[in-house]
N, C-alpha and C positions, 0 to 999 in steps of 0.2 A: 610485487608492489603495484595497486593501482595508483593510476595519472587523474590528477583532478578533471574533471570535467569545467566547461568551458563557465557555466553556472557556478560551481563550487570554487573555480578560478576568481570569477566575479566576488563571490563574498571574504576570498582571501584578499583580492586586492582591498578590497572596503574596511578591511582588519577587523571583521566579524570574528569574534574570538567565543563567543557564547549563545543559545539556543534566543535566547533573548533577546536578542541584538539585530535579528532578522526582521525586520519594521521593510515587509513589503512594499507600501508607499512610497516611502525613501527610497529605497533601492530603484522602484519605479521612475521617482521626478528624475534622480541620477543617472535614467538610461534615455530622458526625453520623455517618458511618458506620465502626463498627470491621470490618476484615479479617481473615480468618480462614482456614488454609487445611487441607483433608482431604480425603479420600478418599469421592469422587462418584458414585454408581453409575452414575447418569441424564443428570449434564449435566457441565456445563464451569464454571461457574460460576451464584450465584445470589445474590438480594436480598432479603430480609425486613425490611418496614420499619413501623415503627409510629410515629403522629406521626413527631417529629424524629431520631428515631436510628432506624438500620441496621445489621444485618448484611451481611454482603458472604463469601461462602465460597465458594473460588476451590479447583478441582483440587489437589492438595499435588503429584502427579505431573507436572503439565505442566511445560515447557523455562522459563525466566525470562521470555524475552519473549514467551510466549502469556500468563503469571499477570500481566503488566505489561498487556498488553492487557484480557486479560478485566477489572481491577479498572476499568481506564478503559469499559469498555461497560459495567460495571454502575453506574459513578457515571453512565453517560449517562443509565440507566434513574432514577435517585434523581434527577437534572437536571429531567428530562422528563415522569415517570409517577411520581411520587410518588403512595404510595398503594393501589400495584398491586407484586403480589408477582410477580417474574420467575425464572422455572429457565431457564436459556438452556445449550441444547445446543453440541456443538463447531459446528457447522454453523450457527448464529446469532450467531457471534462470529468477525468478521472473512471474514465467507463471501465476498465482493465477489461475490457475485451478483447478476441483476439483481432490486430487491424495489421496489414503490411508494415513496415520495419521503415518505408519513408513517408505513411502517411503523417500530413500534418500534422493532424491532432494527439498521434503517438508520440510525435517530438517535441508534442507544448507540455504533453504530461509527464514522460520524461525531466525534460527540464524544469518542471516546474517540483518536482519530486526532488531533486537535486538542488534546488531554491532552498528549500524548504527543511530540508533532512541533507544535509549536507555530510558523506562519510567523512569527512576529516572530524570533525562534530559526534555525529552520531554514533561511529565504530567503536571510539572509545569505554562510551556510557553503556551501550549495548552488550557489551563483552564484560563489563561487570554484574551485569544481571545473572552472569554463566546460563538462564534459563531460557527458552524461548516458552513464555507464559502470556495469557491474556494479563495479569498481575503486572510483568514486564513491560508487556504495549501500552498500558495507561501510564502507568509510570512516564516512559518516553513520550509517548504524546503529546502528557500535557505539557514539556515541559518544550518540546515543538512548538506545539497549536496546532498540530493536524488532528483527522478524523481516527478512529480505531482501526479503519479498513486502509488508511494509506499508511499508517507505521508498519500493520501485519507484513503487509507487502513490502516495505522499505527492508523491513527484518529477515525476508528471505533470501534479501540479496547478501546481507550481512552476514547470517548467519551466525548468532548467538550461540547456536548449536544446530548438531543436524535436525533437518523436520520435513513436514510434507504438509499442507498448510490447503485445507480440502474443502469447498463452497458446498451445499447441499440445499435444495428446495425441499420443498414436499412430497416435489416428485421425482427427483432424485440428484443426482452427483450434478454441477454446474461446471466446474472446473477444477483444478488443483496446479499446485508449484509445489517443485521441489527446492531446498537447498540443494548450494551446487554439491556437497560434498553426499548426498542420498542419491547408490545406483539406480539407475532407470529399472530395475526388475521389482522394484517398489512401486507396482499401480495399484493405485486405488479401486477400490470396489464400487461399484454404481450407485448401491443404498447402502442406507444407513443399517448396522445390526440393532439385532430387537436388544441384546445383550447392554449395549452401551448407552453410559449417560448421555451421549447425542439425543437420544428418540427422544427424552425428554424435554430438551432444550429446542427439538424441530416441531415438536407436536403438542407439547405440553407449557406450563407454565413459567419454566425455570430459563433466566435470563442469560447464565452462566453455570457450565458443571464445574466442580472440581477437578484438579488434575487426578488422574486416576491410573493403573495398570490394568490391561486388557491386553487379552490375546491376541497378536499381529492379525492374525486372520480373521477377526472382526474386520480392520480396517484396509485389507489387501486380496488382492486373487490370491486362490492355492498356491501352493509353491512346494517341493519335498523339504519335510521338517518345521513347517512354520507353524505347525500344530504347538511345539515346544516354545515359540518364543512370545515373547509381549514386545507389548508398547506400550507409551503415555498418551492418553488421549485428553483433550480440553477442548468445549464447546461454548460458544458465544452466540448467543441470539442477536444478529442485526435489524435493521429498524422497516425494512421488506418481509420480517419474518423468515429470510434463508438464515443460515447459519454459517460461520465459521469454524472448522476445528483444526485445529495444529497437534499432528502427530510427530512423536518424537521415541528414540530408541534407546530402549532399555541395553539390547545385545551388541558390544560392537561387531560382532561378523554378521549383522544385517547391514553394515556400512562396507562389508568389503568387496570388491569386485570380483 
């Protein structure tokens, strides 16, 4: 059994009972910080705080669910670094790169991840999808307000079901996650197969593949016998032109240790 997180604690005390009831503003005036939003030359959002109140001024321009995100990393920064004035660029808010475990900006995103998508909330709904689908992530999303790429991510921690959850440019593999319950001898391969509905959705016109069966060893190093087994594969084109795809196992003795 996980323990709420200090975020998730906050909207329990608030008696946030529903995806909808997450009115960042609020939550914000509630912690001392008013939000405010205009036009940013430099960053994406920022926090000026003295003693117990805050500003908070967030892009007027960005999409709804990056000003829904950015307010949750900068209450991360008010959480965490009280004290300390932050300008946090687009590229520091929601980057999912890889950064040390106490850099700031990992624990505004974090938290604000946990704002936002709360497991006591979200485990629920996610577990009845039984699927981990892009079909699944909109579903959830919208009914969050986050973006595609922070539910994907939320989803791995959850784990709907096992998966391995694969970023790819053009020119090749960007990064991947696994669910916790997928062994590590499941790495991904660097490109894409010519085989799979990927190449179309990285190179081609199509926005989103269907879920489909393929040969594990389309989407992994050799391995003895993985010639016999499959996988489900789903790709998503995101708005940089990388893609997404969430592989998921058909075999359960590709889950055992």
């Amino acid at each position: 059994m996980s323990f709420p997180t200090p975020a998730e604690r906050l909207l329990i005390e608030l008696g946030i009972e529903a995806p909808r009831e997450i009115d960042l503003e609020a939550i914000a005036w509630d912690a001392g910080a008013e939000v405010r939003f205009a036009s940013l030359d430099s960053c994406e959002a920022r926090i000026i705080g003295y003693g117990n109140r805050a500003i908070i001024t967030v892009e007027e321009s960005s999409i709804p669910t990056r000003k829904r995100f950015s307010i949750g990393h900068e209450l991360g920064h008010w959480k965490y670094h009280r004290g300390r004035s932050f300008v946090c660029r687009k590229d520091d808010i929601g980057a999912r790169r890889m950064r040390d475990a106490n850099d700031p900006e990992r624990i505004a995103d974090a938290y604000s991840a946990d704002l936002l998508m709360p497991t006591f909330l979200l485990a629920p709904l996610a577990r009845k999808t039984r699927r981990f689908t892009f079909e699944a992530v909109d579903e959830l999303r919208e009914q969050f307000q986050v973006s595609r790429e922070a539910m994907t991510s939320r989803l791995i921690d959850i784990e709907p079901e096992p998966a391995v959850v694969i970023r790819h440019s053009q020119q090749g593999r960007v990064r991947f996650r696994r669910t916790r319950s997928v062994p590590e001898r499941w790495f991904p391969r660097d490109d894409v197969d010519a085989e799979s509905n990927a190449m179309e959705v990285l190179f081609g016109g199509e926005e989103r593949s269907r879920r489909q069966l393929i040969g594990a060893d389309a989407w992994f190093f050799e391995r003895a016998g993985i010639g016999d087994l499959e996988v489900y594969e789903q790709s998503q084109k995101l708005s940089n032109g990388d893609i997404l795809t969430i592989v998921t196992f058909k075999s359960a003795s590709m889950l055992r240790d």
